[in-house]
ROLOPA-378754 format. One line per 4 residues: number of its first residue (from 1); their letters; for each residue x, y, z of C-alpha. Coordinates in Angstrom, 1 decimal, always signed. Layout:
BEGIN
NUM	a	X,Y,Z; ...
***
This chain:
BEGIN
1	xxxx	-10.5,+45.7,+124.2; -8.9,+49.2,+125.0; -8.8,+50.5,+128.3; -11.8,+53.2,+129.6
5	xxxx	-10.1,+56.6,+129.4; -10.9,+58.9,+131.7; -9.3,+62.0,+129.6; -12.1,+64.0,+128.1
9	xxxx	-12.7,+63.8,+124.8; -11.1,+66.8,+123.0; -14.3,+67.5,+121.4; -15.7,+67.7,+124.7
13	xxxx	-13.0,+70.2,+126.1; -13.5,+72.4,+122.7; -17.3,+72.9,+123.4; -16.8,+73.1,+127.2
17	xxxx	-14.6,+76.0,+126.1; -17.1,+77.5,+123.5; -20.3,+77.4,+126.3; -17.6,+79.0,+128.7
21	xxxx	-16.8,+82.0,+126.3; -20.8,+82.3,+125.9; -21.3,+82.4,+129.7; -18.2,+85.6,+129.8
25	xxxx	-19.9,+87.4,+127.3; -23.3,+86.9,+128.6; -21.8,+88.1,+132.2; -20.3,+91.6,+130.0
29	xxxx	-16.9,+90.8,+130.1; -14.9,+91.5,+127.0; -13.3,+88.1,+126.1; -10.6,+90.2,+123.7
33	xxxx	-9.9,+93.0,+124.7; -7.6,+95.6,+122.6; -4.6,+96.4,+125.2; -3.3,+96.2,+128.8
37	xxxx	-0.8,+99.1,+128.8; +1.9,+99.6,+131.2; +2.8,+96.0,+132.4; +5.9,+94.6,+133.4
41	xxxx	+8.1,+91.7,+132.3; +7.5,+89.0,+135.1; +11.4,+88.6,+134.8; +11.8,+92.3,+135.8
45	xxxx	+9.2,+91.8,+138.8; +11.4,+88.4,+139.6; +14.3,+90.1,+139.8; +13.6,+93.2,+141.9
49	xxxx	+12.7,+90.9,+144.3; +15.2,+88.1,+144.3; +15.9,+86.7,+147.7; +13.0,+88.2,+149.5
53	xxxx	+12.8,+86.2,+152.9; +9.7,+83.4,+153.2; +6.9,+85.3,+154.8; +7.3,+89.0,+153.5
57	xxxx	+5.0,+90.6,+152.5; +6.2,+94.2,+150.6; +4.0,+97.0,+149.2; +5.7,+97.1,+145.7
61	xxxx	+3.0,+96.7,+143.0; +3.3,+95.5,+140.2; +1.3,+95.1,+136.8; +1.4,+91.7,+135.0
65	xxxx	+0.6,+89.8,+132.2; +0.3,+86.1,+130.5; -0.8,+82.5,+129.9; -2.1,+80.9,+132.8
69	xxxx	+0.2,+77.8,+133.5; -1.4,+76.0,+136.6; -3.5,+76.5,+139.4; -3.6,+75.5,+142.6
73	xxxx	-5.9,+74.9,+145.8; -9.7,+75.5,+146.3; -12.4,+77.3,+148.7; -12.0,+80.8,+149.1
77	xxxx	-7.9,+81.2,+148.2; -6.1,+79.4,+145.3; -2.7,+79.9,+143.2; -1.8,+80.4,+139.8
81	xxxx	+1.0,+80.0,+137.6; +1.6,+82.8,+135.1; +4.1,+82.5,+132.5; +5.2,+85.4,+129.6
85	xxxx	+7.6,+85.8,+127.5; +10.4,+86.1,+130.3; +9.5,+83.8,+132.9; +7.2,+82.4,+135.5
89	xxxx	+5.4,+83.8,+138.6; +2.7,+82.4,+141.0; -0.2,+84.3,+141.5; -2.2,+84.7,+144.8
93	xxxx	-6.1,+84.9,+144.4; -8.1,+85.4,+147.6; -11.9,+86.0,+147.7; -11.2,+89.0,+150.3
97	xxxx	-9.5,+90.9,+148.3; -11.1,+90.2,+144.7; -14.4,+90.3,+145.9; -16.6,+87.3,+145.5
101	xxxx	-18.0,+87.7,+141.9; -14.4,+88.2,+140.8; -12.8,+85.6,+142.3; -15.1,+83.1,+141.1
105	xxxx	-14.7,+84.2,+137.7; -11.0,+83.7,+138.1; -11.2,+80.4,+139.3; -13.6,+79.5,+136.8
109	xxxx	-10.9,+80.3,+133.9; -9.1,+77.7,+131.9; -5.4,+76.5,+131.7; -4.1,+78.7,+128.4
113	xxxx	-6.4,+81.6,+129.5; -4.4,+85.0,+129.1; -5.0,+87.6,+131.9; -3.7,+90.9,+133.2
117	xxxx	-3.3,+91.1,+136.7; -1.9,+93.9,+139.1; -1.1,+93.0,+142.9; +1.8,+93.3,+145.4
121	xxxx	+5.0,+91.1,+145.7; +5.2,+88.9,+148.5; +7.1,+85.3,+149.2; +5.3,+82.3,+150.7
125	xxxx	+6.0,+81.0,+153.9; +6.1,+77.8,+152.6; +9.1,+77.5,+150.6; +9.3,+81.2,+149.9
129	xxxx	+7.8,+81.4,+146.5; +7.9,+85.0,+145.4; +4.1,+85.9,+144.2; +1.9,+88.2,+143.6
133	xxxx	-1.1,+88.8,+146.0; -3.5,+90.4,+143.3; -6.4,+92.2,+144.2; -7.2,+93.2,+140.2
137	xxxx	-7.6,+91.3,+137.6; -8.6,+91.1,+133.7; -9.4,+88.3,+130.8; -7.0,+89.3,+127.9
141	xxxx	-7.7,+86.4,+125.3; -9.8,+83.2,+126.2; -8.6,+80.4,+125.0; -10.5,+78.0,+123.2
145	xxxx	-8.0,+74.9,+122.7; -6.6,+72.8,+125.9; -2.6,+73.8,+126.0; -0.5,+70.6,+125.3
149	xxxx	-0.6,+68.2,+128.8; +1.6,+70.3,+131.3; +3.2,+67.0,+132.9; +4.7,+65.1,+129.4
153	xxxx	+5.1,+68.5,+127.6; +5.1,+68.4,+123.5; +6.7,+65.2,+123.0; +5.6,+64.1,+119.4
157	xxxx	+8.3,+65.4,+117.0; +6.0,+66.3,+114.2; +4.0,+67.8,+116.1; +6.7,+69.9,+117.7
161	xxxx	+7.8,+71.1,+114.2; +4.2,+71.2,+112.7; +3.1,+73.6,+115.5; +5.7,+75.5,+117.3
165	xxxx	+3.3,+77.5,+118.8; +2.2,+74.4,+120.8; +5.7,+73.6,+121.5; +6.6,+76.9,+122.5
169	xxxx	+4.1,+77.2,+125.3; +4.7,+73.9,+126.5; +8.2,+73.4,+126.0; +11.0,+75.6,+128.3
173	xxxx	+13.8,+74.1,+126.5; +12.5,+75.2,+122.7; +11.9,+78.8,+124.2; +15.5,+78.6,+125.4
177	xxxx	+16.5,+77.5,+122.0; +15.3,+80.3,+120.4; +16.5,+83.0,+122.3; +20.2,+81.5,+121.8
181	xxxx	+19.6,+81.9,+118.2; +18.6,+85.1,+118.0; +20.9,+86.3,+120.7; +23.7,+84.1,+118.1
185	xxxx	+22.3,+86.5,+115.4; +22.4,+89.5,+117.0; +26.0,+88.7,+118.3; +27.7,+87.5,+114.7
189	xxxx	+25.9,+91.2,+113.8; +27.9,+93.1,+116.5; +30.9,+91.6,+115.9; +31.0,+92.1,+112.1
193	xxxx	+29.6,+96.2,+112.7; +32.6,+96.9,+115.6; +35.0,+94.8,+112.6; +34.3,+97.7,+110.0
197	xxxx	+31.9,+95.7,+107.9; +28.7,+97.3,+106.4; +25.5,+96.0,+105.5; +23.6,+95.1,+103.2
201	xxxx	+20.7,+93.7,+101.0; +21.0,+92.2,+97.7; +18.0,+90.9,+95.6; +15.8,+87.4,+97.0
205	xxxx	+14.4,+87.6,+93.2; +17.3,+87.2,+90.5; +17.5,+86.7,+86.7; +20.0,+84.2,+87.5
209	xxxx	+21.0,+82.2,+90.3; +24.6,+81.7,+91.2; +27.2,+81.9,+93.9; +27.0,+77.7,+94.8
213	xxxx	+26.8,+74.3,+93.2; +22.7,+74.4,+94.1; +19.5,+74.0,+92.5; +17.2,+76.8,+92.6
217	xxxx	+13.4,+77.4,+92.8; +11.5,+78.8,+89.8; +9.2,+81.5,+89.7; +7.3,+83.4,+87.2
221	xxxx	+7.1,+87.5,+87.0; +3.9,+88.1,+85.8; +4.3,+91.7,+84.7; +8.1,+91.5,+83.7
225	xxxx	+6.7,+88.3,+82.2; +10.0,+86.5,+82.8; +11.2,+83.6,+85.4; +13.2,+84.4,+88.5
229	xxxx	+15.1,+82.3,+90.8; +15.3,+82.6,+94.4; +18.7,+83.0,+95.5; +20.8,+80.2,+96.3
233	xxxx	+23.8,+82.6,+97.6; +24.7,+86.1,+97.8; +28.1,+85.9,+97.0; +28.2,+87.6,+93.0
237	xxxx	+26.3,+90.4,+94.5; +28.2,+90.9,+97.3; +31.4,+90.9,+95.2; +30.0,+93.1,+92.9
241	xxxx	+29.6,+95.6,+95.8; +33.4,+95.2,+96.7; +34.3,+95.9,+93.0; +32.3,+99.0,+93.7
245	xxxx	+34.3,+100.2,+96.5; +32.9,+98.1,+100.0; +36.2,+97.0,+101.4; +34.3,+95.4,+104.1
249	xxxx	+31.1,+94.1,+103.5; +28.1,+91.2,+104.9; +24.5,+90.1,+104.0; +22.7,+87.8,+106.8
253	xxxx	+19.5,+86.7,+105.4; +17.4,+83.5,+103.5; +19.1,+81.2,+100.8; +17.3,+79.0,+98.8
257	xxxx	+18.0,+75.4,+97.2; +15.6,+73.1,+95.5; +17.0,+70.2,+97.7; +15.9,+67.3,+99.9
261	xxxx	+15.3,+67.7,+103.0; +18.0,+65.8,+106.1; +18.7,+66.2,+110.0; +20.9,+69.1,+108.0
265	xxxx	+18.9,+70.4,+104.9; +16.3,+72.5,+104.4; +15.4,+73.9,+101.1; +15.0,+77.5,+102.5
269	xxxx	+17.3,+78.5,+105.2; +19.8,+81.3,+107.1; +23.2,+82.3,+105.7; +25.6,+84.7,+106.8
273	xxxx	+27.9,+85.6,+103.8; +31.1,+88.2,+104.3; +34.0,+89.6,+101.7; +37.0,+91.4,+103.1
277	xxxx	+39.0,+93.3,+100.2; +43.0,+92.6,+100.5; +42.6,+89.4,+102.5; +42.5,+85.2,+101.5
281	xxxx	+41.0,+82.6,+103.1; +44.2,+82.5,+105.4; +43.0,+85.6,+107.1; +39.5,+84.6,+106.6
285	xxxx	+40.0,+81.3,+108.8; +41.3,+83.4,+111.4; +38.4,+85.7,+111.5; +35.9,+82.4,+111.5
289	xxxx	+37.3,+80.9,+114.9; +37.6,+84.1,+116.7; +34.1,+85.0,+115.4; +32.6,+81.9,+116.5
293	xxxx	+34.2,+81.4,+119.6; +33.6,+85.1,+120.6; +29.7,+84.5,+120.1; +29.8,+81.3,+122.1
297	xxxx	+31.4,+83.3,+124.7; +28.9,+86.1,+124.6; +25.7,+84.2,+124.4; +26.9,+80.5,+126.6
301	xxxx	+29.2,+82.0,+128.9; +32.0,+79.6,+127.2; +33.7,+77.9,+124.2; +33.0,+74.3,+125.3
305	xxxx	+29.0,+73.4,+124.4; +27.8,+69.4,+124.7; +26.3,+67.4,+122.1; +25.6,+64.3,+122.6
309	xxxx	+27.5,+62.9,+124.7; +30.6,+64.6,+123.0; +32.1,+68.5,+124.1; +32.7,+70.8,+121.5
313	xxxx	+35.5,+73.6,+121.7; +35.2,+76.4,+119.8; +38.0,+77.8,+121.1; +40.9,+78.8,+118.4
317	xxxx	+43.2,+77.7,+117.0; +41.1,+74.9,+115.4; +42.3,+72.1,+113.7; +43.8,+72.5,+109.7
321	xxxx	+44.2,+69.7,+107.8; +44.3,+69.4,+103.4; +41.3,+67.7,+101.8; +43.4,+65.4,+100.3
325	xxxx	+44.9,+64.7,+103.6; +41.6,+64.1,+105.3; +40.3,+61.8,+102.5; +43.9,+59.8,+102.9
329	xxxx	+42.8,+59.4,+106.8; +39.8,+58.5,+106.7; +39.5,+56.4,+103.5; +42.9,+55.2,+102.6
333	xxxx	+42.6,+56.6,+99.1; +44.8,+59.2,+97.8; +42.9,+61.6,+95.2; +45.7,+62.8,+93.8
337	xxxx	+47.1,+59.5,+92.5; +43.3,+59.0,+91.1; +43.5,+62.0,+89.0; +40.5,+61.2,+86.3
341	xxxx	+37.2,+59.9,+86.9; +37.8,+56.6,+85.9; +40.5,+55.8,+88.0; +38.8,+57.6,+90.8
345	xxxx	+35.6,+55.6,+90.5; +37.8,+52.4,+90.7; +38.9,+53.4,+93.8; +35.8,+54.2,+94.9
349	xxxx	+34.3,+50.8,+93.9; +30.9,+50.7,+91.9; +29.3,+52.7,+89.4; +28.9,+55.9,+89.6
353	xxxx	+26.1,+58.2,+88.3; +26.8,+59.6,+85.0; +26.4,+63.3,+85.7; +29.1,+62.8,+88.6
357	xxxx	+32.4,+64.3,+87.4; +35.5,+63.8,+89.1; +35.0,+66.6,+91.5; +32.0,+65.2,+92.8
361	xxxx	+33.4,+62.1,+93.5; +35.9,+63.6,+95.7; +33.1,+65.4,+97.1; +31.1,+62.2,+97.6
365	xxxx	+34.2,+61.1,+99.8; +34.1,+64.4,+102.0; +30.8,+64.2,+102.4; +30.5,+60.1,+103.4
369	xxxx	+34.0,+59.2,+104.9; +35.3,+62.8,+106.1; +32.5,+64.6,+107.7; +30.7,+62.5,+109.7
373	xxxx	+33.8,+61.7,+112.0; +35.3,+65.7,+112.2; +33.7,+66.4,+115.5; +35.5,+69.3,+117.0
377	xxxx	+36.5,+72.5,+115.3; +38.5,+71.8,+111.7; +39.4,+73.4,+108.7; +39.7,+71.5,+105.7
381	xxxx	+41.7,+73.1,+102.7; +42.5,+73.0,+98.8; +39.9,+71.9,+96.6; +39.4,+70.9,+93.4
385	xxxx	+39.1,+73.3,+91.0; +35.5,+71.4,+89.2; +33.6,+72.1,+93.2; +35.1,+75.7,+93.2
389	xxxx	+34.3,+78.1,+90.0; +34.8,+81.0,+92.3; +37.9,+80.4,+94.2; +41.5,+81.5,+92.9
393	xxxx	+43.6,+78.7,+92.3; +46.3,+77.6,+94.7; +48.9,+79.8,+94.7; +51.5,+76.5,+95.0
397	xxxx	+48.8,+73.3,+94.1; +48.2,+72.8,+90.5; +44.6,+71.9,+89.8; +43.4,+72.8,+93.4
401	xxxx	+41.8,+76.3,+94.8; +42.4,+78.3,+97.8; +39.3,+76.8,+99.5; +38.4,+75.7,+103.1
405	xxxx	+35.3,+74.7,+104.4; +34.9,+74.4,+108.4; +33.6,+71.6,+110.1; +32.2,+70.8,+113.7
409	xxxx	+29.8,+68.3,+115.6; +30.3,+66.7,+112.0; +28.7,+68.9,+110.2; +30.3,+71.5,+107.4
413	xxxx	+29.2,+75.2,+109.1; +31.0,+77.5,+106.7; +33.0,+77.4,+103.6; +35.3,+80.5,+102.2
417	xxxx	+37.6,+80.9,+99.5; +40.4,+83.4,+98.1; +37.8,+84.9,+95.7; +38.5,+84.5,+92.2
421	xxxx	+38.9,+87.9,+90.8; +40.9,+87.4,+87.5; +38.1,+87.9,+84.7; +39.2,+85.4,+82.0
425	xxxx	+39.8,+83.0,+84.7; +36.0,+83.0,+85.7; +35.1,+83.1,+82.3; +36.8,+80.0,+81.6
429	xxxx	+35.6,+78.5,+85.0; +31.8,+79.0,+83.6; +32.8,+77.1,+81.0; +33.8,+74.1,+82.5
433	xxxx	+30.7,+74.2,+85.2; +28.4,+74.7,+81.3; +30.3,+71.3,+80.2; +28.9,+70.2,+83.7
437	xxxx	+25.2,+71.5,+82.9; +26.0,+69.5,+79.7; +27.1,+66.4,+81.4; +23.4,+66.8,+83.2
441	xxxx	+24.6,+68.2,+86.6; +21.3,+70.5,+87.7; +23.6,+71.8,+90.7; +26.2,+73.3,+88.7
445	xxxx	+27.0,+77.5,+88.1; +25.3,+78.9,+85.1; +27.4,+81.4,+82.6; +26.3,+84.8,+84.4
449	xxxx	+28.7,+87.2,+82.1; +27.2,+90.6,+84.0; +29.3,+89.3,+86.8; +32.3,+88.7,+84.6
453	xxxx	+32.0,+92.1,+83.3; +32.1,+93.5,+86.6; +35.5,+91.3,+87.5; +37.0,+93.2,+84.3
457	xxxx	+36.1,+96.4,+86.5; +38.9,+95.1,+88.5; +38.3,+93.3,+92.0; +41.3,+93.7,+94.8
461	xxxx	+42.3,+90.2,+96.2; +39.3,+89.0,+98.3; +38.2,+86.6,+101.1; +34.9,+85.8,+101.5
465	xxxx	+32.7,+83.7,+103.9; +29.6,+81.8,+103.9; +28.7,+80.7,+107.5; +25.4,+78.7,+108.0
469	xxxx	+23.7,+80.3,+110.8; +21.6,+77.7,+111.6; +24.2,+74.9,+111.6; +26.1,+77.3,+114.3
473	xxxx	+22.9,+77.6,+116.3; +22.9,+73.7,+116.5; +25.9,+73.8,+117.6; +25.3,+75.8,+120.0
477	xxxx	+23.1,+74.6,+121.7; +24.0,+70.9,+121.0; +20.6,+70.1,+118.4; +21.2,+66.7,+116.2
481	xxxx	+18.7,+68.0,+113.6; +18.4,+70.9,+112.2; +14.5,+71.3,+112.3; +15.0,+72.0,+116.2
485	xxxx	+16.3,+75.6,+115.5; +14.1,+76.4,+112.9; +10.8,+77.7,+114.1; +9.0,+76.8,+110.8
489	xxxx	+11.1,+73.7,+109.2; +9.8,+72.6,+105.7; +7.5,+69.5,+106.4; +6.0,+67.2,+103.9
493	x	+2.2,+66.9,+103.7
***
């Protein structure tokens, strides 16, 4: 037999909360009201008053609003907790100064109630709490649902992904982790403007997807009547714009891939994609770790972040290291002695799936043996032509392309190549990733010959970079999943 609760039952709180709403309108309050002009951050009102002395009492007013958090005491004085977007204050109601019929209503209000409140700053002599004595007050938004148990917080994962608003108002640490990322945003922004680099926007709708070895979502244009793909990459755009004359250019915004879902996946997410004109991915490795390490910097206060029980530093230089190297460490099996698929697969042991070519195999490798165990900064370099149809081959490596991809907290966080920008070249590269399609690889890079006809405009020598903002933010801020910096993670039903 289960223990007697002595929780009320939610549907008990909800109509509790109803009748209460009744009894505000009934009294000819506005529950929801259109505006409360003029108020201050609480963390401005916090700091013009940090280190007031216990027991002061100042004349500064001050004009406030938010959630209530807590409340305190009983009779004819009590305390609140208020909490905005900034911060935190405690709130001091006495009958005296509300007046009777005022403060009763007050401290008839529930926890999640949002209120307007002006008063003067003051600090407790008890612990010298700075508050606000308020002698005015106003109901902003009544709240009809309990706020997640103040004590335990949002603890139940799904639930924390499946309703961030709950998770945001009882969670510190999720509010926290959100304002790193977009302080991470706005900082990779900065640093590409004051680097020359413009701008831009390139089509979310396209007649053809390209740019990665993805699968795309299908739509249908009813009008046009034609399918469109949502992009899985910006980078044929964004090269087409550097063919035009963009020396420098950058699009942060959504990708797209028709792929599962992992502690590192999801099928729609944030991507920060640059080209340089005149540079390789030499120069464009260089860029990476001072751009990282620089926004670290700015928005930590340092290079070095935890996760897990491991530190990170993103301080350059970072480590460099040949994929064909890294596979030798970490698996004892040297790819370029394994040159077909066959051979490969023997190494490998088992059977392999039929669409997988030899450059997913070596890809499989990266991915199971390599990855997992590069934990602090590293470049891997030289691919495989077959995973790179827009890379220009090695300028010393037969059958490998000036390719890295950068790795940290094991985890891949950007990839960049030495854009291919000889037109035959790319021509013949579609070819092989059609042989691909052929093979029955849904991932690999359809013929797009508008982009090859722009190439025969003639494209300088190019670096580019695809960074993975939200696999820097978990870096960042030491997440194992990448659901915790997404406000709105895909979920299934």
């Amino acid at each position: 037999m289960s223990e007697p609760s002595d929780e009320p039952k939610l549907s008990d709180v909800l109509r509790d909360r109803r009748e209460k709403l009744g009894r505000i309108r009934e009294a000819g309050i506005e529950p929801f009201p259109h505006e409360f002009s003029q108020r201050e951050d609480i963390a401005e009102v916090r700091a013009a008053h940090e280190g007031l002395a216990p027991g002061i009492e100042t004349e500064s007013r001050h004009r406030v609003a938010g959630r209530i958090a807590a409340r305190r005491g009983h009779g004819k004085a009590c305390f609140l907790d208020l909490r905005d977007g900034s911060g935190q204050i405690q709130l001091h109601a006495r009958e005296d100064l509300l007046g009777a019929e005022a403060y009763e209503l007050l401290v008839d209000l529930d926890l999640g109630d949002i209120v307007g409140v002006e008063g003067t700053a003051m600090a407790t002599r008890r612990g010298g709490e700075l508050s606000l004595a308020i002698d005015r007050w106003r109901l902003l938004s009544k709240s009809l649902r309990p706020p997640p148990d103040k004590y335990h917080g949002l603890e139940d994962t799904e639930t924390r992904f499946r309703r961030r608003e709950l998770d945001l108002i009882a969670n510190e640490d999720s509010r926290r982790v959100f304002r790193i990322r977009a302080r991470t945003i706005s900082e990779v922004r900065r640093w590409l403007d004051e680097h020359g680099y413009i701008e831009v926007e390139t089509p979310v709708l396209q007649p053809l997807y390209g740019g990665a070895l993805a699968r795309p979502f299908v739509t249908h244009h009813n009008t046009l009547d034609r399918d469109l793909y949502l992009r899985v990459a910006t980078e044929l755009y964004l090269k087409r714009l550097v063919v035009g004359g963009i020396d420098r250019v950058y699009e942060l915004g959504k990708d797209f891939r028709n792929e599962g879902v992992s502690h590192k996946h999801n099928p729609e997410f944030t991507m920060l994609e640059w080209y340089e004109a005149y540079s390789d991915y030499e120069k464009t490795a260089h860029d990476l770790e001072l751009l990282v390490a620089e926004v670290a910097e700015r928005v930590l206060g340092t290079t070095v972040v935890k996760r897990g029980e491991v530190e990170i530093d993103f301080a350059p230089p970072w480590r460099r290291i040949t994929l064909r190297e890294a596979i030798l460490e970490r698996s004892g099996i040297d790819i370029a002695e394994h040159p077909s698929r066959e051979a490969l697969a023997r190494a490998i042991g088992g059977e392999p799936d039929p669409s997988e070519g030899w450059g997913k195999l070596v890809d499989g490798l990266l991915s199971r043996d390599v990855e997992p165990g590069l934990i602090q900064p590293t470049f891997v370099f030289d691919y495989p032509t077959e995973l790179s149809p827009f890379a220009k081959a090695h300028r010393s490596e037969e059958g490998l392309v000036e390719r890295w991809e950068a790795f940290a907290g094991g985890v891949e966080i950007a990839n960049s190549f030495s854009e291919l920008n000889d037109p035959d070249e790319q021509r013949r590269r579609f070819e092989q990733q059609a042989a691909e399609i052929a093979r029955g690889d849904d991932e690999a890079q359809p013929y797009d010959e508008v982009f090859v006809e722009a190439l025969e405009q003639g494209m300088p020598p190019t670096g580019g970079v695809g960074l993975g903002i939200d696999r820097l933010v978990m870096m960042l801020v030491g997440a194992a999943n990448i659901r915790e910096v997404l406000l709105f993670p895909a979920m299934r039903s």
